[in-house]
C-alpha positions, 0 to 999 in steps of 0.5 A: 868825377864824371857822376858828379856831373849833372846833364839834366839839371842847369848849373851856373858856371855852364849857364854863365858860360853860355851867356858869355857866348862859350861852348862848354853847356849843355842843352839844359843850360841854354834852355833856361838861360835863354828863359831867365833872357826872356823875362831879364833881358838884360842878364847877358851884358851883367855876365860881360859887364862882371867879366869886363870889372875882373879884367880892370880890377886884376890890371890895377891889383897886379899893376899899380897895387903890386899883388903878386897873389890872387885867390880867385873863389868861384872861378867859373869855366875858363874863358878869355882873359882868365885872372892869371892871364891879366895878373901874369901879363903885367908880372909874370912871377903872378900866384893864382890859385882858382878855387871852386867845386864844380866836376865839369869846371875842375876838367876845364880849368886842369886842361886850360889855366896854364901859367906862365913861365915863372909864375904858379896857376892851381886849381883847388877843388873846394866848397866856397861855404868851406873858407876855413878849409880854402885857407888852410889849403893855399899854402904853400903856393900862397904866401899868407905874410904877403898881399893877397887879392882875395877875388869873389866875383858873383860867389856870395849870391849863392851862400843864401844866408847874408850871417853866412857870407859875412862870415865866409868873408871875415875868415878869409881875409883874417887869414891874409895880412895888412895891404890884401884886397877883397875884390867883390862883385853882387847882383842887386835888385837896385841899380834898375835891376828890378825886374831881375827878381821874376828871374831869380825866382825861376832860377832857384826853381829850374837850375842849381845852386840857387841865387839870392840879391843882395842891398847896397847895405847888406853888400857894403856890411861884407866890406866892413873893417876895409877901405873901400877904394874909389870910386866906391861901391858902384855898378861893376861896369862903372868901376873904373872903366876906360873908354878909350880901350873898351866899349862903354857898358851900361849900368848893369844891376851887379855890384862891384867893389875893391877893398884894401886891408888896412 
């Protein structure tokens, strides 16, 4: 595993990591998110803002919804507040299978995404453009006649081709039945995210795998054939937020949405 591991060349799971205040980088990493800081300063409170909508949209799909299994594709490192920590809270018998296909994630997520007692957390080693493959590998610890909450938290701006993740979508939730969510997040050169662009440029430049932002319209087109619940399709940070628990996050350039399968 470990001459998978790149030390030389910046990586989106460590560089997130990083911007998320964590310890598990490289130099490498922060050196260029601190560069891709400089020219979008406001890139640190997306990385919050995105992890701040995965806790409130797990809350509402474990709690109010009654989803008992999530598949979580393109975990990132673990940090505070993982998905199966907030779904086994509120139901400790919660299935959280972790997907993603990073050497130095993988390592991290064996050592730390424990489940709870009653309750099943796995990480499976696969390539999000490979959704068949993800779905024919979930079974048995997924029951795909039951809701499944499919996550994809800011993954679909690495498939580069909008034809592609649109596909990678569709086949994921054919596979799971009436009453599954789709829980989506994006950045967008919209929602003031403009200056984002000069950004995205260096990333795809200095570090891997390279990023693309997406419209409004190309990501509501991944929401086709679902209801989107309210408030809709809004700055993740502005999805359901509670004021009275947490800070109030300004609007940040990263679309968020949930969607239920009818």
């Amino acid at each position: 595993m470990t001459d998978r591991i790149r030390t030389d060349v910046a990586h989106n799971a460590r560089v997130w990591n990083h911007w998320l205040g964590g310890k598990d980088n490289y130099p490498v990493d922060r050196a260029v998110g601190d560069h891709v800081t400089g020219l979008y300063p406001s890139i640190g409170e997306v990385a919050r803002a995105d992890r701040a909508f995965l806790g409130r949209a797990v809350e509402f799909l474990a709690g109010e919804a009654g989803v008992r299994q999530f598949l979580d594709i393109g975990t990132g490192l673990p940090t505070v507040d993982n998905t199966h920590e907030v779904a086994q809270r509120i139901a400790p018998d919660a299935r959280i299978i972790y997907v993603d296909n990073d050497p130095i994630v993988l390592a991290h997520a064996r050592a730390l995404l424990t489940s709870s007692t009653g309750g099943t957390t796995e990480y499976l080693d696969a390539d999000a453009h490979d959704a068949a493959g993800i779905v024919r590998a979930v079974e048995p610890t997924l029951d795909l006649h039951e809701p499944v909450a499919v996550m994809m938290l800011g993954i679909l701006n690495f498939v580069m081709d909008t034809d592609e993740a649109r596909s990678i979508v569709r086949t994921l939730m054919d596979a799971v039945p009436s009453g599954s969510y789709l829980v989506l997040t994006h950045p967008t050169l919209e929602l003031g995210g403009e200056g984002n662009e000069d950004a995205m440029r260096f990333w795809n430049e200095n570090a891997t795998p390279p990023i693309t932002a997406r419209s409004g319209a190309e990501f509501a087109s991944f929401l086709e054939g679902l209801e989107v619940l309210e408030p809709g399709i809004v700055s993740c940070s502005r999805w359901r937020h509670d004021v009275a628990r947490e800070r109030r996050f300004p609007q940040v350039a990263q679309f968020g949405a949930v969607a239920r399968k009818p």
